[in-house]
ROVOVO-40856 format. One record per residue (C-alpha): residue number from 1; residue in one letter; x, y, z. Coordinates in steps of 0.2 Angstrom, whole numbers, plus 5000, padded with zeros to 4 digits. Example, Ala and Ser with C-alpha at 12.3 -4.5 7.8 and 13.67 -1.06 7.14 Angstrom:
BEGIN
{1 'A' {5062 4978 5039}}
{2 'S' {5068 4995 5036}}
//
This chain:
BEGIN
{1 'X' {5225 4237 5749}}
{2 'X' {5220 4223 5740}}
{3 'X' {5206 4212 5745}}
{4 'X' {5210 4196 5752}}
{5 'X' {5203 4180 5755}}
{6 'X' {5208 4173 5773}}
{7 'X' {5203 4168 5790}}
{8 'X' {5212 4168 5808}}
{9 'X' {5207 4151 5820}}
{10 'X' {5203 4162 5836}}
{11 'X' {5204 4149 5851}}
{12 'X' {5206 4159 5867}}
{13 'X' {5200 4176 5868}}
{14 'X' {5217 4190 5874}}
{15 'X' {5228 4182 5860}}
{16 'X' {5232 4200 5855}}
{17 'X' {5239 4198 5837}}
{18 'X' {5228 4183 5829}}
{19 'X' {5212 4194 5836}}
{20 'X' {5219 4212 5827}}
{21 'X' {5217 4206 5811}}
{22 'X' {5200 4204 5809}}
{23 'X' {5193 4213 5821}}
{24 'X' {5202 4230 5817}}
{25 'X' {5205 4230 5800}}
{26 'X' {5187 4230 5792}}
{27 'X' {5192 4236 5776}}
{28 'X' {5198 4218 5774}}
{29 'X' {5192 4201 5772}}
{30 'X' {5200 4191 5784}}
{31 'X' {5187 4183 5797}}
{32 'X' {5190 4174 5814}}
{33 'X' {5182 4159 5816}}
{34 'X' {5181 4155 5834}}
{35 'X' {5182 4135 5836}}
{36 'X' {5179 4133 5852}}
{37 'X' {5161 4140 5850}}
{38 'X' {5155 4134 5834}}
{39 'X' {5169 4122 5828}}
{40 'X' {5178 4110 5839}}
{41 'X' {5178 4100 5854}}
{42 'X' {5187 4106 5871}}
{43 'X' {5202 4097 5873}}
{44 'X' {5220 4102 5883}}
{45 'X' {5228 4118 5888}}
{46 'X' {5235 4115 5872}}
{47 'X' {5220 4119 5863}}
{48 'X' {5204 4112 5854}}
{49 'X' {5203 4097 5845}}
{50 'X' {5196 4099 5828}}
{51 'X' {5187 4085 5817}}
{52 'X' {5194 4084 5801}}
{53 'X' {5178 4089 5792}}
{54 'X' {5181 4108 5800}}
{55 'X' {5199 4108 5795}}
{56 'X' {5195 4103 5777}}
{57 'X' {5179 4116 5776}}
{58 'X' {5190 4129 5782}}
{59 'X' {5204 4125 5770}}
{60 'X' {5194 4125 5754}}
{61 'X' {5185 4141 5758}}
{62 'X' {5199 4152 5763}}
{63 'X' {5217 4156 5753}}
{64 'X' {5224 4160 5767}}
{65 'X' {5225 4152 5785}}
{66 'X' {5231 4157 5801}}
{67 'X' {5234 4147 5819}}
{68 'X' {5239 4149 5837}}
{69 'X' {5241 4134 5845}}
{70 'X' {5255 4119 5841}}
{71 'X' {5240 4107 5839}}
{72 'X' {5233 4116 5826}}
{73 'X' {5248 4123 5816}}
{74 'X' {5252 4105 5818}}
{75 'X' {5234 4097 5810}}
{76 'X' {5232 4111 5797}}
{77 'X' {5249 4109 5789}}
{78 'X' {5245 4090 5789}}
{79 'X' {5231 4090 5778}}
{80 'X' {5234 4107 5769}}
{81 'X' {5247 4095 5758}}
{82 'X' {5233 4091 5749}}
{83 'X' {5227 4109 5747}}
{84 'X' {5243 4119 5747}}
{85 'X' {5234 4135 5753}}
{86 'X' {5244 4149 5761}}
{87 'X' {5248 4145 5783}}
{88 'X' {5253 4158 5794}}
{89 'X' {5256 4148 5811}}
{90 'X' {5255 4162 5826}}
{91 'X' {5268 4158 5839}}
{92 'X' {5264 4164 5858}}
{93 'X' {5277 4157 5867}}
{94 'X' {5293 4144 5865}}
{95 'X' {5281 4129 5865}}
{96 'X' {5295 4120 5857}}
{97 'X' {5303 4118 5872}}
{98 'X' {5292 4123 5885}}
{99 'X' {5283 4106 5879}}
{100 'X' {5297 4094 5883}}
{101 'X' {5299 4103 5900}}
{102 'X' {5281 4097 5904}}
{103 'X' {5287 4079 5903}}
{104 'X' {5281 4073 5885}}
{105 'X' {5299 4072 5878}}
{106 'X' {5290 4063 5862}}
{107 'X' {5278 4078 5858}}
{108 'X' {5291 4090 5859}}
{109 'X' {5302 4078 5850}}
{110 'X' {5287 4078 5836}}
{111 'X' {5285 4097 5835}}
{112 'X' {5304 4100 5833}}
{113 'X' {5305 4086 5819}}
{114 'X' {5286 4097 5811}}
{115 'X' {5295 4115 5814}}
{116 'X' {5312 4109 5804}}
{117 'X' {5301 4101 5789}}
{118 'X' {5285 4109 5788}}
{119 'X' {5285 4126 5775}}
{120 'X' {5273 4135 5786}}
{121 'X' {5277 4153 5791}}
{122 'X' {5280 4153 5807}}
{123 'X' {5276 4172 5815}}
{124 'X' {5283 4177 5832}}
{125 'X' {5275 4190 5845}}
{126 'X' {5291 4195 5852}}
{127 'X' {5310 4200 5847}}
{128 'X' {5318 4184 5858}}
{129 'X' {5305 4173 5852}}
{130 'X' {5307 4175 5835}}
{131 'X' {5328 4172 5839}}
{132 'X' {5325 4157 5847}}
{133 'X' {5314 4149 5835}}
{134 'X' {5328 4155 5821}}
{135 'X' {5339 4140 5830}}
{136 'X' {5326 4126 5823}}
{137 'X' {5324 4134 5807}}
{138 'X' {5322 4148 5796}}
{139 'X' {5305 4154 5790}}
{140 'X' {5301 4164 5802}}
{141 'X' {5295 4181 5805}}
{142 'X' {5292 4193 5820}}
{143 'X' {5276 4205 5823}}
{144 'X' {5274 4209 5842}}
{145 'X' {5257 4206 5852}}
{146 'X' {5246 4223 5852}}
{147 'X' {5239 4231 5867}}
{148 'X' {5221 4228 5867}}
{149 'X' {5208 4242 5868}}
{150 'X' {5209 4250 5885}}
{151 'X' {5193 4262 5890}}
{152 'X' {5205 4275 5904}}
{153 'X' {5223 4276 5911}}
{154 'X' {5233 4284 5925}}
{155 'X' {5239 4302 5920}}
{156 'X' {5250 4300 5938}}
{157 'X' {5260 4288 5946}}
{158 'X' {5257 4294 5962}}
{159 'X' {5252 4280 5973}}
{160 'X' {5238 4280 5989}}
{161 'X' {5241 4274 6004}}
{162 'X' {5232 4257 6001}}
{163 'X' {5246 4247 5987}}
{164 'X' {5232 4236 5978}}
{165 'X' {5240 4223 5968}}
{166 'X' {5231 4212 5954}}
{167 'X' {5235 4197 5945}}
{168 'X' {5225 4192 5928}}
{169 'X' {5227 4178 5919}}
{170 'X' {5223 4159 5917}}
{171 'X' {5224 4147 5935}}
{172 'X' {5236 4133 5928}}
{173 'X' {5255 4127 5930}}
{174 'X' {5261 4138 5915}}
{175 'X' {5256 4153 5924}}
{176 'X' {5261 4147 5942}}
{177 'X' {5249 4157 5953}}
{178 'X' {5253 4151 5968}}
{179 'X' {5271 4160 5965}}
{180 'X' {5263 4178 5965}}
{181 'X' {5252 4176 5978}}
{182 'X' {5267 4167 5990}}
{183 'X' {5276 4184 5983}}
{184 'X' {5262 4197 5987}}
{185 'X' {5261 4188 6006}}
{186 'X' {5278 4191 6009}}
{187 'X' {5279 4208 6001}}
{188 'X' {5263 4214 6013}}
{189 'X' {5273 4207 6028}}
{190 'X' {5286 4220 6024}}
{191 'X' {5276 4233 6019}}
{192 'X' {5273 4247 6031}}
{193 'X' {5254 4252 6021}}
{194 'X' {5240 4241 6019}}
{195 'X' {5239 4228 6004}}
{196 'X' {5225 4220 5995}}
{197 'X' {5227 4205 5982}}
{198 'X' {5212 4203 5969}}
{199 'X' {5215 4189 5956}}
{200 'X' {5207 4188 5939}}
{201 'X' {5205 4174 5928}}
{202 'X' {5198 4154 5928}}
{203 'X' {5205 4137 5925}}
{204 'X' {5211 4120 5935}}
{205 'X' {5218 4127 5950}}
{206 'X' {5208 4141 5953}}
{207 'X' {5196 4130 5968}}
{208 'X' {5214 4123 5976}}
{209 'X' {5220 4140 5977}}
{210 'X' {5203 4146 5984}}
{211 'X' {5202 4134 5998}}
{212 'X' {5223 4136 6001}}
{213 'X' {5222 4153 6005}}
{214 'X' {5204 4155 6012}}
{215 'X' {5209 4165 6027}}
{216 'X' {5218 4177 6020}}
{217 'X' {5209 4191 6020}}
{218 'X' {5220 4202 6012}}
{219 'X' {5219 4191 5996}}
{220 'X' {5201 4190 5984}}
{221 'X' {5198 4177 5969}}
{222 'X' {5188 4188 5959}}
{223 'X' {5184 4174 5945}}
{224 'X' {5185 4178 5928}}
{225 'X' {5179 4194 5921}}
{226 'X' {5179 4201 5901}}
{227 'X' {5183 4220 5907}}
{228 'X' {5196 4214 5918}}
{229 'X' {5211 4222 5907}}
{230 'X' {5201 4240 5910}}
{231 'X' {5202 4235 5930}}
{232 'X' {5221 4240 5928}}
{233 'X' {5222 4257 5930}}
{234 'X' {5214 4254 5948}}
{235 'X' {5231 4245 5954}}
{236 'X' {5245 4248 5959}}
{237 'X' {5257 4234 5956}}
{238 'X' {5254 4217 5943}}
{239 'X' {5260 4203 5947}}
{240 'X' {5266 4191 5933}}
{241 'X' {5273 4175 5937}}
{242 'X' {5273 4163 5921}}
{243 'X' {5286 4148 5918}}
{244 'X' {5285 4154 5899}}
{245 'X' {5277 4166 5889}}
{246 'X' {5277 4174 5870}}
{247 'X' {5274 4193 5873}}
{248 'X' {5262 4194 5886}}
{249 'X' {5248 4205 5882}}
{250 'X' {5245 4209 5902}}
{251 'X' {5262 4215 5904}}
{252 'X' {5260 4229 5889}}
{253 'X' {5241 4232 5895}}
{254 'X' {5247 4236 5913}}
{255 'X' {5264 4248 5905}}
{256 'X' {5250 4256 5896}}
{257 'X' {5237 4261 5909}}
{258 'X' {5254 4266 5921}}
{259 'X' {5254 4252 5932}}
{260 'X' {5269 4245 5940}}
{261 'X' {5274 4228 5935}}
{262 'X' {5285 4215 5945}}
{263 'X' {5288 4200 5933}}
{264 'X' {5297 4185 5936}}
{265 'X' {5308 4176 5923}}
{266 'X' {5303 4167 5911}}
{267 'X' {5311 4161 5893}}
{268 'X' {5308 4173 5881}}
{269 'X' {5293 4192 5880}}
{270 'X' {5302 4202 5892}}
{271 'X' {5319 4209 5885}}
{272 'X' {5311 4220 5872}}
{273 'X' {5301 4228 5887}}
{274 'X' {5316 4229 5900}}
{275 'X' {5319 4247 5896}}
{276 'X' {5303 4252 5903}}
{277 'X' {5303 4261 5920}}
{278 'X' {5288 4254 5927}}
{279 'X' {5292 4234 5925}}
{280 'X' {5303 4226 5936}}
{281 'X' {5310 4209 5934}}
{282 'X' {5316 4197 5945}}
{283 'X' {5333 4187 5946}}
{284 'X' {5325 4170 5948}}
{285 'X' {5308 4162 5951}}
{286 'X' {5311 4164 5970}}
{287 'X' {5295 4172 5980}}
{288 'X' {5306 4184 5990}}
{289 'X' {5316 4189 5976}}
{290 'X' {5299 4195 5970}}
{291 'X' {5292 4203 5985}}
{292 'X' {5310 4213 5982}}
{293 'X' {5306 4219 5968}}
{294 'X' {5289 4225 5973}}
{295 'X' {5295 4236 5986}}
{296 'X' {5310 4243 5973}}
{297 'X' {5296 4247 5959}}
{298 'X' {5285 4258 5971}}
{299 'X' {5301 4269 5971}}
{300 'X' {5302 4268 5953}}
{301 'X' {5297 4288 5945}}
{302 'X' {5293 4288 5927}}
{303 'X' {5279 4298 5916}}
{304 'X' {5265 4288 5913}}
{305 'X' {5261 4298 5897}}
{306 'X' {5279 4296 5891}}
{307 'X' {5276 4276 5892}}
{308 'X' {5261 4277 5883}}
{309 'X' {5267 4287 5868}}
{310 'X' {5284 4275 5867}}
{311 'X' {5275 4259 5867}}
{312 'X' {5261 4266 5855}}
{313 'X' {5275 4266 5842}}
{314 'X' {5278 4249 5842}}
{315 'X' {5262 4239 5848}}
{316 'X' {5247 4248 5845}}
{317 'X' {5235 4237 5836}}
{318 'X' {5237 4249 5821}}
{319 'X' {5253 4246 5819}}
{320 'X' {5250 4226 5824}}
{321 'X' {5235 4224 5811}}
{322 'X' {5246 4233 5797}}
{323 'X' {5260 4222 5798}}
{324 'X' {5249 4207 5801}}
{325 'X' {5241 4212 5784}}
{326 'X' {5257 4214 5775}}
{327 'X' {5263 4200 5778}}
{328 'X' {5245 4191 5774}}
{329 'X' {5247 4200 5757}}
{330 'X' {5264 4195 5756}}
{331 'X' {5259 4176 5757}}
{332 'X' {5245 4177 5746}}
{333 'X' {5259 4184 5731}}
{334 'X' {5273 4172 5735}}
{335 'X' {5284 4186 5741}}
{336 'X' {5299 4185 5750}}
//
């Protein structure tokens, strides 16, 4: 393959496909360049804000650029007018309307006028993604998220007689914690075995929460951990309860180590994996509906080796990392 010239703006560390390429494919010379390290300044759940210095270095050293947050793909594109280098923005979920839903109608406005205009290739993680952003416009391609490195996995999904749920992710309105644990409650006051509930992860709700449910024993905040994606294989059920999401990397991880997954709707990442015996998806965002479909999921048989070797075909980060550089390489030729 030939050598190329390009870099991936790494933000948040678990966004699957942005970190494959350059942290798989060493034969190439794409870099990540972590901004929120070494570059930029924290700013919202949105992303970082970068000074325009940063912006300008990293456009005139590399040919080829790629983004994962609207802020960025957004600030890039602006100044890359004057450079007209190659932009690859990474979408993770349907921020082009999940913004106006957070009450900024003008910034959702603003992206949808920057999405119709802007020549940037927009790349999707997942099938529904990629067909709703083909109603703003065109330039769009699809490579799913990868499922990260993950050390062991179930080679049976016979279950104890302790169910031990786990939820991992960040503490914030997008991923609506409160829902899962309000849906794990009411699943253990149904459940004739004993439950535990252990949540992974950090952010601005994560003291309310703590306070809130204090008493319930049943329920630990275990704060965030690096190895928590290899803490899988030790539950029996995850719990996911986003309002929006790309392709969540957790849901694959959890399919791959043979957990059970109980999901509630959200707008677009979970049609493509519907087929999957072990994930469970609820009719509506309602807590009982949930705990409903935690009890049906126990009851669920599949082959755990089976799942792994079907979801291999499609996102293992060989496969991810390839078509990432393909399409890198596409870019850099003025391909179609």
């Amino acid at each position: 393959m030939e050598k190329l010239n390009a870099a991936s703006i790494i933000i948040q560390e678990g966004n699957g496909g942005i970190e494959v390429v350059s942290k798989l494919n060493s034969s190439s010379d794409v870099v990540s360049i972590n901004v929120e390290k070494k570059n930029g300044l924290m700013g919202s759940q949105y992303g970082v804000f970068l000074s325009l210095s940063t912006v300008v270095k990293i456009l005139k050293k590399y040919d080829c650029v790629m983004t994962n947050l609207p802020m960025h793909h957004i600030f890039f594109s602006m100044i890359n007018i004057f450079y007209k280098k190659k932009h690859i923005a990474i979408e993770h979920g349907p921020w082009v309307f999940a913004i106006g839903m957070k009450s900024n109608i003008l910034v959702s406005w603003f992206y949808h006028f920057w999405l119709k205009h802007s020549k940037v290739k927009i790349l999707c993680v997942s099938k529904d993604l990629y067909c709703m952003y083909n109603l703003v416009r065109k330039n769009n391609v699809y490579i799913p998220n990868c499922i990260a490195k993950i050390e062991s996995v179930k080679t049976t999904s016979l279950l104890s007689d302790e169910i031990r749920c786990v939820f991992i992710g960040r503490f914030d309105q997008q991923k609506d914690v409160e829902l899962a644990i309000s849906s794990f409650l009411e699943f253990s006051s149904t459940c004739s075995l004993q439950t535990s509930f252990e949540l992974f992860g950090s952010g601005i709700e994560l003291d309310i929460l703590t306070k809130k449910y204090k008493n319930e024993e049943s329920i630990k905040f275990m704060g965030y951990s690096s190895d928590a994606r290899n803490q899988l294989v030790n539950y029996d059920i995850c719990i996911v309860s986003s309002k929006f999401e790309g392709l969540p990397g957790i849901v694959l991880e959890a399919l791959y180590v043979g957990c059970r997954v109980v999901s509630a709707p959200f707008l677009t990442g979970l049609l493509e994996l519907a087929e999957y015996p072990n994930l469970r998806i609820s009719s509506s965002r309602d807590y009982k509906d949930l705990s409903i479909e935690m009890n049906a999921v126990l009851n669920q048989n599949f082959e755990p080796a089976e799942i792994r070797e079907k979801l291999l075909r499609v996102y293992s980060q060989k496969c991810v990392s390839d078509s990432y550089m393909r399409l890198i390489l596409s870019e850099s030729r003025g391909e179609e």
